[in-house]
N, C-alpha and C positions, 0 to 999 in steps of 0.2 A: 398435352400429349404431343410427341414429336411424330409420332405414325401421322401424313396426310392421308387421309381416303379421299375416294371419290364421293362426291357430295350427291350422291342417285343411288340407284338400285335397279337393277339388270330384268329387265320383263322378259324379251326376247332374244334369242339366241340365232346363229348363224352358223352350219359346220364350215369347218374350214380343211382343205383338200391338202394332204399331207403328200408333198410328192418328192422325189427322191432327186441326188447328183443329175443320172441319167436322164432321168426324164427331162428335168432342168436343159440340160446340152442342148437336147433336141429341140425345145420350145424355144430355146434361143437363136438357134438356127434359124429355124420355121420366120421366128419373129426379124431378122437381119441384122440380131444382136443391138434390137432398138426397143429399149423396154416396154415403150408407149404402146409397141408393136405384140407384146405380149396377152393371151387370153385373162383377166383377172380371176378366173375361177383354179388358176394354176401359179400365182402366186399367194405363198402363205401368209405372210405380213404385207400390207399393200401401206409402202409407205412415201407412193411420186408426190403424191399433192393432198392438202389439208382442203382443196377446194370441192363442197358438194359431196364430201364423203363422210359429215357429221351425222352422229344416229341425233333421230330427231325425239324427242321427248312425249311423257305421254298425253300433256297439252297442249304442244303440237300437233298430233296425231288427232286429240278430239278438236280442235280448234279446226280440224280442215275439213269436218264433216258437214260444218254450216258454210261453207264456201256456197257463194252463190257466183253463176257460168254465167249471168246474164251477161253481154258484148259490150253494154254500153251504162254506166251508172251502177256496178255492183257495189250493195254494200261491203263488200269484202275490198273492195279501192278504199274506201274510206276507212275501213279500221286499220287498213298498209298505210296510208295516208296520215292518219294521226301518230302511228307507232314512230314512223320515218320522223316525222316534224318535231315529235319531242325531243328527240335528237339532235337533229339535223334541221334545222328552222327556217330552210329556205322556203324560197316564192313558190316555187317551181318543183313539182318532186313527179319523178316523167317514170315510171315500172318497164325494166326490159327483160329479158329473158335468162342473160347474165351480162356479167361485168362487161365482157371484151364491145356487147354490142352496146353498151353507154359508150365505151371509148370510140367504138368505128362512128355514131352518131354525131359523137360532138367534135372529130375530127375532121369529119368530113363537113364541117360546117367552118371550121376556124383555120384547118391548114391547107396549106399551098405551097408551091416553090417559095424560096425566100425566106420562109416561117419558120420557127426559132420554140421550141416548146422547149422548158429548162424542166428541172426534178431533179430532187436529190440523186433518185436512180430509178428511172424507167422498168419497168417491167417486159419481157417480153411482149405479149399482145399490143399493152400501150406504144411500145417500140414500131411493132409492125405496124398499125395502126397510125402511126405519127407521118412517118415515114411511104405508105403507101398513099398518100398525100401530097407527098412531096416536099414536107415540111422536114425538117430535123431534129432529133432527140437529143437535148442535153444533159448530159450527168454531172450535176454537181456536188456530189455528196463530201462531205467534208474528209481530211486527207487520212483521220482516224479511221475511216470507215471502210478504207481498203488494206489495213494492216489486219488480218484475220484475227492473231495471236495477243494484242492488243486490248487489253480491260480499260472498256471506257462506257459510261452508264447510256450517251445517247449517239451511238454511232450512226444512225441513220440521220441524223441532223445537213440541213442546208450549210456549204460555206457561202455567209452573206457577203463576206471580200469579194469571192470568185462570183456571183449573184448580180454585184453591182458595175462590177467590173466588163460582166456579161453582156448586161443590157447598157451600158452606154456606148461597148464598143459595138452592139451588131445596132440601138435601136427601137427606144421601146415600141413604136411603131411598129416595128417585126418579130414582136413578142405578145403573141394573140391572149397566152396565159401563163402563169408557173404554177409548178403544180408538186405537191409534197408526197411521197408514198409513203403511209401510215400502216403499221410498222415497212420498214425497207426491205422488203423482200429478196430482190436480188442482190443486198447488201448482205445479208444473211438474216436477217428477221430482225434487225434492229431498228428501238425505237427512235422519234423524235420528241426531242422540250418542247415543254410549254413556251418557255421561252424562246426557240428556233424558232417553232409556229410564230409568236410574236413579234419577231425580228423577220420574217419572212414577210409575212404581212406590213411591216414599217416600209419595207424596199419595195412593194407593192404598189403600195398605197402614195407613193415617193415617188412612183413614175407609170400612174397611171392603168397598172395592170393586172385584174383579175388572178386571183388565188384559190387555184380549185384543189380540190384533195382526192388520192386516190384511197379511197376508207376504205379496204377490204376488213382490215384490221384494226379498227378504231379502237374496237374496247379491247384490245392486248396491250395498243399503242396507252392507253391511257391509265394502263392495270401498271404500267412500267414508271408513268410520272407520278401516278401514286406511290410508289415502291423506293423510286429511287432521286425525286426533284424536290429539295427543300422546297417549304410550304404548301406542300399538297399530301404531305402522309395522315391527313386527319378529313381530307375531303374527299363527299361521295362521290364513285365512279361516277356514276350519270349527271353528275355536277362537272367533272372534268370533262366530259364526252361535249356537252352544251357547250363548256365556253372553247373548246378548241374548235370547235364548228362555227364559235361566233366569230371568228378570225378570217371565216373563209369566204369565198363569192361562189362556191360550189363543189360539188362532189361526183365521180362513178364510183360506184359499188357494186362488187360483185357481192349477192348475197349468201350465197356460198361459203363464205368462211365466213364472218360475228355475225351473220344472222343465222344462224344453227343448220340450213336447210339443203337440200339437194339440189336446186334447180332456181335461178332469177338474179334481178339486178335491177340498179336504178341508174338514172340520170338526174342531178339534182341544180339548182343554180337561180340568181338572181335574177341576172340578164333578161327582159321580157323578150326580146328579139331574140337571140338563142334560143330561146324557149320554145316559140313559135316555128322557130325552122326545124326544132330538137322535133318537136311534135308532128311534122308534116312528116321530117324522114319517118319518122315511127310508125306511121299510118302504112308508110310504104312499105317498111320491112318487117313490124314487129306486130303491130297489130293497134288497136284504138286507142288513147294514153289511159283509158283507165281500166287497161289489163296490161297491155304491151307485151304479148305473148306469153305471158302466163296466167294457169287459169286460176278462178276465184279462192279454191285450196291452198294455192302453194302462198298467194298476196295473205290467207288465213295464218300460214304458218311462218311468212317471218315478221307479220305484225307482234306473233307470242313472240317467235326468237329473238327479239331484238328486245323484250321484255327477260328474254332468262341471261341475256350474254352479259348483261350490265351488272351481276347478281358478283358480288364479293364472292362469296366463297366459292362458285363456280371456278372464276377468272384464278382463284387463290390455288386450287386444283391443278386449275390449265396451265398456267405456268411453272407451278413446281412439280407439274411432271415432267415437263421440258427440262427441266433444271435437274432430274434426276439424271436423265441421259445422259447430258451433258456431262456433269460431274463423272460419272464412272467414265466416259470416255476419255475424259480428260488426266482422270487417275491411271486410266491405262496408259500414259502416254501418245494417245490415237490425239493430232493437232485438227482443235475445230475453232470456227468463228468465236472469239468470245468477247463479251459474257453470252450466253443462250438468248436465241430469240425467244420470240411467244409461241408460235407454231410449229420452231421445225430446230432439229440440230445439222448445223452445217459442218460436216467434214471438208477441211484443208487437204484434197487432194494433193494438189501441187507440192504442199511439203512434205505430206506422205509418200508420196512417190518421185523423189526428185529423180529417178533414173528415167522416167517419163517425160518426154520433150513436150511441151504446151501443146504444141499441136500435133499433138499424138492422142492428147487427148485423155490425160489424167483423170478426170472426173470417169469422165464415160468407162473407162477401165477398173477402176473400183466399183461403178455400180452394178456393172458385167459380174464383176467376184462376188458381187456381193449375191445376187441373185443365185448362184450358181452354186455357191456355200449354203444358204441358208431358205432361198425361195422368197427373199426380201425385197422388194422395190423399192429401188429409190430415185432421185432425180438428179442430172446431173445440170449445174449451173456454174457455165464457166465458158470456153470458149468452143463449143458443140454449139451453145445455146445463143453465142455475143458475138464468137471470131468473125462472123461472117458480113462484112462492108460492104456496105450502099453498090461500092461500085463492082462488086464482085471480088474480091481479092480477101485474105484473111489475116487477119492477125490475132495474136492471146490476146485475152480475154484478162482483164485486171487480175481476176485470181480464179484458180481452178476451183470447184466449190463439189461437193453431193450434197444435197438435200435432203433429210431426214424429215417427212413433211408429218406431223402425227394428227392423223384425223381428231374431230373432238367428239369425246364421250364412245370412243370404239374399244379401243385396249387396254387391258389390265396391264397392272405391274409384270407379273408372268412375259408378257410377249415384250414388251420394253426388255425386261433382261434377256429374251432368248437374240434381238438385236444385240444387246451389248457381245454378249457371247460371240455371237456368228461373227464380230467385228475384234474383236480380240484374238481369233483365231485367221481372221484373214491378217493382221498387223504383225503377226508371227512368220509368216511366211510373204511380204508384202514384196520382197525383192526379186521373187517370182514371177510378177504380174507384168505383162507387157501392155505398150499400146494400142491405140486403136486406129482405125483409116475408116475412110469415107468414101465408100465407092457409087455410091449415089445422092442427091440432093435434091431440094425444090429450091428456089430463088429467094423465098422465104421462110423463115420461123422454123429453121430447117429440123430442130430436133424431135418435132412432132415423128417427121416421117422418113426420115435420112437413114440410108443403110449402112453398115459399117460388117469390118470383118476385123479378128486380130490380127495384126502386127506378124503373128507367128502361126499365120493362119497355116494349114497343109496347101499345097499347088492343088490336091483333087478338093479339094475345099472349096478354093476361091475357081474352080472349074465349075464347078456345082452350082455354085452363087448363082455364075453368070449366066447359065444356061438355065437356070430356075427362074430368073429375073427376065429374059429376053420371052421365056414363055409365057411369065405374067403381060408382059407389053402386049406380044399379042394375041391373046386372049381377052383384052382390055380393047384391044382395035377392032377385033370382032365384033 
């Protein structure tokens, strides 16, 4: 059969709030035309992040009823505990609450001025995280992997030139780890080789320095080198999942995306001394290591999930729905990252909109239409989410990107095409769209909570802004 379905069957249902142009306007308004900043119960398709918004299954669901809350020695640690290890086989497997707080943990252990974290491509949090340290985020993603338009099978791949080159010129001494993000997220969702992994780990191992992984997306990352890496199209996932793990000296994971669930994370690793400091912060911030701020249900549910994400015909699902997207968009003539990642379709703003100056803000201006057309959310990654430098000043961003994040096990084919649609009709009229501006910021990770206005905003518009905004200040001083 050439029909994919979905590999489940739908128990429960959710209504979803149909709401109109206008209304739209107005919530975007209210929000400061910051989509993070939007009510979720008022958009229709919610598609910012694949993170924590997977429907959980129905053995998940009975798996969390034996969750046991005791503080210290739950058996629910130990069945997290085993799930994690057949996987992932390190010494060390530390439970936090989600991914970002493995990263604040282990950075705050390893960086400082001076310090040098490399990655194919950093992720935001990792970014800020690295960086509020004092240490600095390196991107070495190979040079395929910033040509959006570009069909290459492992574009999130390490360049080991630029790698080796890296660390002799700053130091391996000033190179605490490197680290691979599995799939490349900020690349557009593409994966890495087995091979890279391999050759990553030789320059590693070559100058003495830990190789840790960001696994949000292990088993997409691994659904990919089954699909597409001579000698592995006849080996099980959880066979590839082991030995790419056996290459590493450690892991953060957020569990949120390939462990099915809403809420957690780990810190994983070798290191006994790491481990030991990993575990003190933990005490201090998250809670005992054998909860770390999550309680005994949720450690129940991604000990299953990390039992259903490994599942062929799941993962065969997850990505050829991605891959439906993709394709119609791409038959549209709508320019996205390609080939598709595992989680998310990335639209090429930037080419879409060359009338849009970089920092005006192309991403952010399509995801504005897009919302505004259809009640879609998306994310914008590009230079709202990168422009913004250590030392305060800004520059574009490699490539202007939107997001297309598709939760897993949420949407039918039905809402996939009502996106295609809603995106064919803004591609119709694209020379319409103006930029966007920034009239306020934090110092940080700005696009969480950054205000913006358009380009062609009204003068009682951006009156309105300011006097709405000076009121929140103080009312907040209050």
């Amino acid at each position: 059969m050439r029909t994919i379905i979905e590999p489940f069957r739908i128990k429960s249902v959710e209504p979803i709030r149909m709401t109109n142009r206008q209304e739209r306007t107005s919530f975007l308004e209210k929000a400061h035309y910051n989509l993070f900043a939007l009510d979720s119960e008022n958009v229709i398709i919610d598609l910012l992040t694949d993170s924590g918004t997977s429907s959980m299954s129905a053995n998940q669901w009975a798996s969390m009823m034996r969750g046991d809350e005791s503080y210290a020695g739950s058996p629910s640690f130990d069945r997290f505990h085993k799930a994690v290890y057949k996987l992932m086989p390190f010494t060390n497997i530390i439970p936090t609450h989600q991914g970002r707080a493995a990263e604040k943990i282990l950075f705050s252990i390893i960086g400082k001025p001076g310090k040098y974290i490399l990655n194919n491509t950093h992720f935001d949090t990792t970014r800020a995280n690295i960086e509020f340290t004092g240490a600095e985020a390196i991107d070495l993603v190979i040079a395929e992997g910033k040509i959006p338009n570009l069909v290459h099978p492992f574009k999130g791949n390490m360049d080991i030139e630029r790698l080796e080159a890296f660390i002799k010129e700053k130091g391996a001494e000033n190179i605490p780890l490197v680290m691979l993000t599995i799939t490349n997220n900020s690349g557009g969702g593409q994966p890495v080789s087995m091979e890279n992994i391999k050759q990553t780990k030789y320059i590693c191992m070559k100058y003495d320095i830990p190789l840790f992984m960001d696994a949000c997306r292990f088993a997409e990352n691994a659904y990919f080198i089954q699909l597409r890496e001579p000698g592995y199209e006849n080996v099980a996932i959880i066979d590839i999942v082991q030995e790419m793990f056996s290459y590493a000296d450690g892991c953060t994971m957020s569990a949120k995306k390939d462990a099915l669930v809403n809420m957690g994370g780990w810190l994983a690793m070798n290191n006994p001394e790491w481990a030991e400091a990993a575990r003190n912060l933990l005490i201090l911030t998250e809670g005992f290591p054998t909860y770390g701020g999550l309680a005994g249900r949720d450690l129940e549910a991604i000990a299953t999930g990390l039992e259903e994400v490994v599942d062929q015909d799941y993962l065969h699902y997850r990505i050829s729905s991605t891959q439906y997207l993709a394709d119609h968009l791409t038959a549209a003539g709508i320019p996205i990252v390609r080939p598709a990642g595992g989680h998310a379709v990335y639209i090429d703003a930037r080419s879409m909109l060359p009338h849009i100056d970089p920092l005006e803000y192309p991403g952010q201006a399509l995801a504005v239409e897009l919302y505004l057309n259809a009640g879609i959310r998306a994310c914008e990654i590009g230079t709202v989410m990168f422009g913004l430098q250590m030392d305060g000043s800004e520059k574009a961003a490699p490539m202007d990107l939107v997001r297309l994040a598709i939760p897993r096990r949420v949407y039918t084919q039905s809402h996939i095409d009502y996106v295609i649609e809603s995106l064919l009709e803004i591609n119709q009229n694209k020379e319409s769209l103006k930029g966007m501006k920034i009239v306020w910021q934090p110092k940080q990770l700005r696009h969480f909570s950054a205000r913006f206005l358009p380009m062609n905003c009204e003068c009682q518009q951006k009156e309105n802004f300011i006097k709405a905004f000076q009121q929140e200040e103080q009312e907040e001083t209050v």
